[in-house]
Phi, psi and omega in degrees: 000327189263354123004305205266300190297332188257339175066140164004141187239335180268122195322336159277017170263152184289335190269355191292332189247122176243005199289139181315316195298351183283115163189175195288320156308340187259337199252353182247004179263303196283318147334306173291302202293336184282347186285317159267000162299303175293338181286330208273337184300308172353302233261310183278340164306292207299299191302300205292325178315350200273318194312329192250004126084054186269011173281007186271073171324157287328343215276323169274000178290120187240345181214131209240185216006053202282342157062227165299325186280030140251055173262014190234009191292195174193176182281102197292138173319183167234345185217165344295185212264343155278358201283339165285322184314267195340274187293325147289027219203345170253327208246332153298318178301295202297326183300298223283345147319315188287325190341284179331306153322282189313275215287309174318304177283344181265336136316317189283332140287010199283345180279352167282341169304342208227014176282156178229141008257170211302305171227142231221337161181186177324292151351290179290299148000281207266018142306319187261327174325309185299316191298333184271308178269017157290291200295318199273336176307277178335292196295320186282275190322322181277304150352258200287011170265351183246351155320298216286310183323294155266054196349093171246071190261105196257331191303150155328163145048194202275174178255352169255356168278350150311310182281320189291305168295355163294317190256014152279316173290332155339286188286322177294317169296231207027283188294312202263000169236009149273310171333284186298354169206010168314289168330292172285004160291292175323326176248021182270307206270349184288333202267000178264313201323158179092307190297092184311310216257076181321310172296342171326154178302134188225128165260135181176190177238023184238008171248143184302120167300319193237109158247164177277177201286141161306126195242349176207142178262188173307311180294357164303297174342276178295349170257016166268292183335297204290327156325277190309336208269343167282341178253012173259317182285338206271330171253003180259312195283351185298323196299347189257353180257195203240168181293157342272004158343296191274319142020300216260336199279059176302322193282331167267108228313314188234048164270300168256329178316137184269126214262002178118193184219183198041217172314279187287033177251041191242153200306121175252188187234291198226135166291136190317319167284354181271315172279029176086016232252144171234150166284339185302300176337318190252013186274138150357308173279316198266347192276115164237161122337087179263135141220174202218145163199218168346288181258023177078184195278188196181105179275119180247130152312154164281340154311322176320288209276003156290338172266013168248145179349121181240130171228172213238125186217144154254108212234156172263194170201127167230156196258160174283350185270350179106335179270165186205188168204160187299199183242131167245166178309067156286157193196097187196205191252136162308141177279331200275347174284331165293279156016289190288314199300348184214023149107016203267025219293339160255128170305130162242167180314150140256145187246144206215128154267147188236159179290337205299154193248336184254156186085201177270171148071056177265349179222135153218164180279167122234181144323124175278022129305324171278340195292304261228334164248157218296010159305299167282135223226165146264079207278150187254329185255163147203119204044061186049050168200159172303139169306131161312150137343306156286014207203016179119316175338114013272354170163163207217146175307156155185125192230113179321138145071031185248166173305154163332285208302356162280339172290054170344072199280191204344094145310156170222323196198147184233118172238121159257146127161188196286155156336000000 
């Protein structure tokens, strides 16, 4: 009797899972949305890897032996001047969006994790084969992506050759249990369309043989998902605007944080003291500028270098964490102008050193293609003042449309020429 009453206690049983809400219709609703939410989180996954330009062997390479999966890489553009905002600024909102969804959907199948037996034919097989690594992919992605977010870096190793073979296996379990179950998704929901009594009896093997009583319905379900998943986007997206926009960004690190006032009262990553900056370093006496190409190296003062042709670009900064800012007011030396100073007359890559002792990205590459337009500054200014400390001082990289951490701060050496 208490058998009966109490039901299976073990997860592979059918009886073990009793809930109403499980069928094929509330798990094909969630399905169609992660399928285009993850196709476009991909797409834009891909574009930012594409942005920090890892064919520039050694130095920007974060994940080495990538073989075919860098077969789509390409040279990131320069323009327009918004385009990392944008696609990162999508593919971070839209991930920190989905959560609800992903966890809502990955519930709503978990009693197919512990059905037996494991496989039933081939078929099937490789269904569940897909399905463990979709579930264990889905979980690994989202996981260190909203670490990297709230820079929590507790994971083993770097986070971008990490993230990047996650989401080729990722996506391939993916690709391969849409195939295998779109079609029958599609044909769950034309055939639930309609249908008042939403609890009706359903066949499938995601519906409870004994379920319990409804304390909610499905559209219920789902609109409790869609609740969360608005409010997470409603506390995320602010993190891509100017005050009072950001404000509104609680969940994100440099979102509601107040960056200050004035000239220099825009949004940073890392502080001059978190990256190690001693100020004695960065004084009038002691800083100088190498730059090295062609014609040998070549030291500049920041006086030096105020007497040569300074020009002016409005430019943003987006971050790999998602956040970003409007465009602000640089004021500096052309990098293509550096170039020509050691013998360059066409800008070729540069490899650019920072004094910082701490974090990632203490060398970056750029492109002669970033090199060669009149966009890109060494800047010395910002909105009309000497760069803060934090923002560089005495100077700093600033490149249309490249990732942040390429936009280099306390520059120490420029070395043009290839790579």
């Amino acid at each position: 009797m208490r058998a009966q009453r109490f039901g299976p206690r073990l997860p592979s049983s059918p009886g073990f899972w009793r809930s109403p809400l499980r069928g094929p219709w509330f798990t094909s609703v969630l399905g169609v949305v992660l399928l285009g939410g993850i196709t476009v989180m991909f797409v834009t996954g891909l574009v930012s890897y594409a942005a920090y330009n890892p064919n520039l062997d050694p130095v920007n390479d974060q994940t080495p032996d990538k073989g075919l999966l860098g077969f789509y890489l390409f040279s990131w553009p320069v323009g327009p001047v918004w385009l990392y905002r944008l696609t990162q600024g999508v593919h971070v909102t839209l991930g920190i969006t989905l959560v609800p969804v992903l966890l809502a959907k990955l519930w709503s199948v978990v009693p197919k994790l512990f059905a037996l037996p494991p496989a039933r034919s081939l078929t099937h097989a490789l269904e569940r084969l897909s399905l463990l690594l979709l579930v264990g992919g889905a979980l690994f992605e989202f996981v260190t992506g909203v670490l990297n977010i709230q820079l929590d870096y507790v994971f083993p190793g770097s986070f971008y050759p990490l993230h990047f073979y996650g989401a080729w296996v990722f996506f391939a379990a993916f690709v391969a249990h849409a195939v295998l179950k779109t079609p029958a998704a599609v044909r769950n929901l034309r055939r639930m369309r309609g249908k008042e009594n939403e609890t009706a009896k359903e066949e499938g093997e995601l519906v409870a043989p004994d379920p319990a009583e409804p304390t909610v319905s499905r559209r219920g379900a789902l609109g409790l998902v869609g609740g969360g998943s608005l409010l997470l986007f409603g506390t995320t997206v602010g993190q891509n605007f100017d005050a009072p926009l950001r404000e509104t960004a609680l969940l994100a690190p440099h979102g509601g944080a107040d960056p200050g006032s004035g000239p220099g009262g825009f949004q940073i990553n890392k502080t001059a003291a978190y990256a190690g900056i001693d100020a004695r370093e960065t004084s009038g006496d002691a800083w100088r500028l190498v730059v090295a190409g062609r014609t040998g190296p070549v030291r500049l003062s920041r006086a030096e270098l105020l007497q040569l042709p300074l020009y002016s670009s409005a430019l943003p900064i987006a971050c790999v964490e998602g956040w970003s800012t409007s465009n602000q007011w640089w004021r500096g030396v052309r990098l293509r102008d550096l170039a020509a100073l050691v013998g360059h007359d066409d800008a070729p890559d540069v490899f650019v050193e920072s004094l910082q002792r701490h974090g990632a990205f203490r060398r970056a590459a750029l492109r002669a293609n970033q090199v060669s337009d009149p966009r890109s500054l060494l800047a010395l200014y910002a909105n009309g003042e000497d760069l803060t400390p934090d923002h560089g001082y005495p100077a700093r990289i600033i490149v249309p449309a490249a990732p942040g951490v390429l936009n280099t701060k306390w520059v120490a050496r420029m070395t043009f020429g290839d790579l």
